[in-house]
Residue, then its C-alpha position, 0 to 999 in steps of 0.5 A: x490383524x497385521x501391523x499394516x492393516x492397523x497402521x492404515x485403519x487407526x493413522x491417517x496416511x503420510x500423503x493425507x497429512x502433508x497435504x492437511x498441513x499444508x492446505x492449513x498453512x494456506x488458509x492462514x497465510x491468505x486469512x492473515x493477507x486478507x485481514x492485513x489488506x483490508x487493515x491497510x486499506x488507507x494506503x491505497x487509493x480505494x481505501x484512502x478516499x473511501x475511508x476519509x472522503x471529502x477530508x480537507x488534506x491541506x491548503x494549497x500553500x502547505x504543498x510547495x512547487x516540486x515537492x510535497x507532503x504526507x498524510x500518514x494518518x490518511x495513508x496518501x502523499x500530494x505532491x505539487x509538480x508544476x505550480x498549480x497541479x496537485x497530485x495524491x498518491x498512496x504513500x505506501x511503497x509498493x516494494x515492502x509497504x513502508x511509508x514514503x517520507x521525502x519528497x524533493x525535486x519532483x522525487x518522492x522517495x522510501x526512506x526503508x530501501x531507497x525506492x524513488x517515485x515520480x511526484x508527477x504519476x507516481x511511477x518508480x524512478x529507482x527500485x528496488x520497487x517495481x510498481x509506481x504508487x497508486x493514485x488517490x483521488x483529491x479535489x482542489x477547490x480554491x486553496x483546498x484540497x480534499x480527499x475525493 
């Protein structure tokens, strides 16, 4: 017997492993997002209303006109724009995942990178993100507001 015909009866060829590898470090890094997404669920807008639904946030009077405030145990923001319009948002940015903190003058902003968003739509008014917060959906009944 030849060296070569036992090299490729007894060892998987070089290709054959390079390829298991790499189709193993694959199915660990999806596994790992997979499990992460579903973990950070209540950072988006899905996951906020679907996991705390009907919870009362605040009352109107703890979100001040041009500013706003965040539930991270809830994963969103409100904001207040204009007097007497709420808006939620995820409070998680989208550019590394970090929670949002400030929100001033109709800003909120990443205390990680210094992303900004609008306190209106939620869309990025300074990077390094480059994709708004998603909306969360809030009911405003009297002086509550709500989780949807």
């Amino acid at each position: 017997m030849t060296s070569d015909s036992l090299h490729s009866a007894q060892t998987p060829a070089r290709r054959t492993v390079v390829a298991a590898v790499g189709a193993a470090g694959l199915a660990a890094a999806l596994t790992a997002c997979g499990a992460d997404d579903k973990a950070s669920t209540a950072g988006s807008d899905n996951g906020a209303a679907g996991n705390a639904a009907g919870t009362e946030l605040a009352k109107t009077a703890d979100i001040p006109e041009g500013g706003g405030k965040v539930f991270a145990d809830k994963g969103v923001v409100v904001t207040q724009p204009k007097a007497g319009t709420y808006k939620a948002f995820s409070s998680k940015c989208t550019h590394a995942g970090c929670a949002v903190k400030g929100i001033a003058n109709g800003v909120i902003t990443c205390p990680c990178h210094g992303s900004e968003f609008s306190a209106t739509d939620g869309s990025v008014k300074k990077g390094p993100a480059t994709t708004g917060l998603a909306a969360a959906d809030i009911v405003v009944n009297g002086d509550s507001i709500k989780l949807a």
